[in-house]
C-alpha positions in Angstrom: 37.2 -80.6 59.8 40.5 -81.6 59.3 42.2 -78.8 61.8 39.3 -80.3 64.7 40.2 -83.7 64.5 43.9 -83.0 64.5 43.2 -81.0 68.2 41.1 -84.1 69.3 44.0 -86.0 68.5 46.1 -83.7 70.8 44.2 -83.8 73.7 43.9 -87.6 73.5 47.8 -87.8 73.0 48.0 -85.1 76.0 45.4 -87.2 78.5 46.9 -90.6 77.1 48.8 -91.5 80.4 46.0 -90.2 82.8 43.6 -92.4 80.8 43.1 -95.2 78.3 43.5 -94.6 75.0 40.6 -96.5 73.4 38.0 -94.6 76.2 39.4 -91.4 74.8 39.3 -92.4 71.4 35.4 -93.6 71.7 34.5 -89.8 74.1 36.4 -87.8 71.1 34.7 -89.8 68.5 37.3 -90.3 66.2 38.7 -94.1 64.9 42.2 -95.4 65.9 43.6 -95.3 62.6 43.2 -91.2 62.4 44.3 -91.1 66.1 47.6 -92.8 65.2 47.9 -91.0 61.9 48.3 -87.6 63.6 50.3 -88.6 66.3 53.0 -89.9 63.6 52.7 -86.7 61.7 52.9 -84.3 65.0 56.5 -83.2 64.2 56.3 -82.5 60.8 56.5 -79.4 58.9 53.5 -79.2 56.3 54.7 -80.2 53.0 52.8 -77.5 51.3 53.7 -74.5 53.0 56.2 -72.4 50.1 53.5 -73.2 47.6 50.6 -72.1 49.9 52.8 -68.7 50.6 53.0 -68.6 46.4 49.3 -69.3 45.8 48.4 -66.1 48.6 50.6 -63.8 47.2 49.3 -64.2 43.7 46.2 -63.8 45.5 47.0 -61.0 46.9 48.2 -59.6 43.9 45.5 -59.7 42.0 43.1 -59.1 44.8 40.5 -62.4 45.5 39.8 -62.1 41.5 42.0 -65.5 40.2 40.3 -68.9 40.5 42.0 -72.1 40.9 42.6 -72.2 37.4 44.1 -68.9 36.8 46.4 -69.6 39.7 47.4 -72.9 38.2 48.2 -70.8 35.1 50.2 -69.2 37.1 51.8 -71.8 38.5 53.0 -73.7 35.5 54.2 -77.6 36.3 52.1 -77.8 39.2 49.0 -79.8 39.6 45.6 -78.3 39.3 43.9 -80.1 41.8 46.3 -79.6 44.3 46.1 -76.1 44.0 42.2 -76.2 44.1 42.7 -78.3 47.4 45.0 -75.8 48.9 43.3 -72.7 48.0 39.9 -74.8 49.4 41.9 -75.2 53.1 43.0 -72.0 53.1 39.4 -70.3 52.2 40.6 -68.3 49.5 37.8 -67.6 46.4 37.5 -66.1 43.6 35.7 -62.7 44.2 32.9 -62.1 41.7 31.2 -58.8 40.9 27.7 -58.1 40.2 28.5 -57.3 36.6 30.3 -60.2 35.8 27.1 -62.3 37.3 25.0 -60.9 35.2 27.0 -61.2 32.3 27.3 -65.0 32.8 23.4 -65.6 33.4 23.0 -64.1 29.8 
């Protein structure tokens, strides 16, 4: 969702000259405020980016097995929920086989 409405945000930015800016904003559907919030954060290099590289790697690593909180292990003085919201954004979950299903269901 969050990747859409930052495009809408483009294209009314892009068509803003051609067009008024409130009729764009009511045909994309999206409220001023959020409008305005992504054209101030255009420029900017996401925040998150070294500890999204970390969080793939140790991914990687241990192949799609670690949850958000064995990656938070992993990542000692950093914030659990943040690194559930990141791993959430970049679609990365825990793999889980059959066996350890069943197990659990016991």
């Amino acid at each position: 969702m969050e990747k859409f409405t930052q495009d809408q945000a483009q294209v009314v930015y892009e068509l803003r000259h051609a067009f008024p800016v409130k009729a764009l904003l009511s045909l994309a559907d999206i409220p001023r405020s959020t409008y305005y919030y992504w054209v101030k954060n255009f420029g900017r290099p996401d925040p998150d980016a070294e500890l999204k590289g970390i969080i793939q790697a140790i991914d990687d690593e241990h192949e799609g097995r670690y949850g958000y909180r064995r990656i938070r292990d992993e990542l000692t003085n950093r914030g659990h929920k943040k690194v559930q919201r990141i791993m959430k954004k970049m679609g990365i979950k825990k793999y889980c086989s059959y066996k350890e299903l069943s197990f659990r269901q016991r």
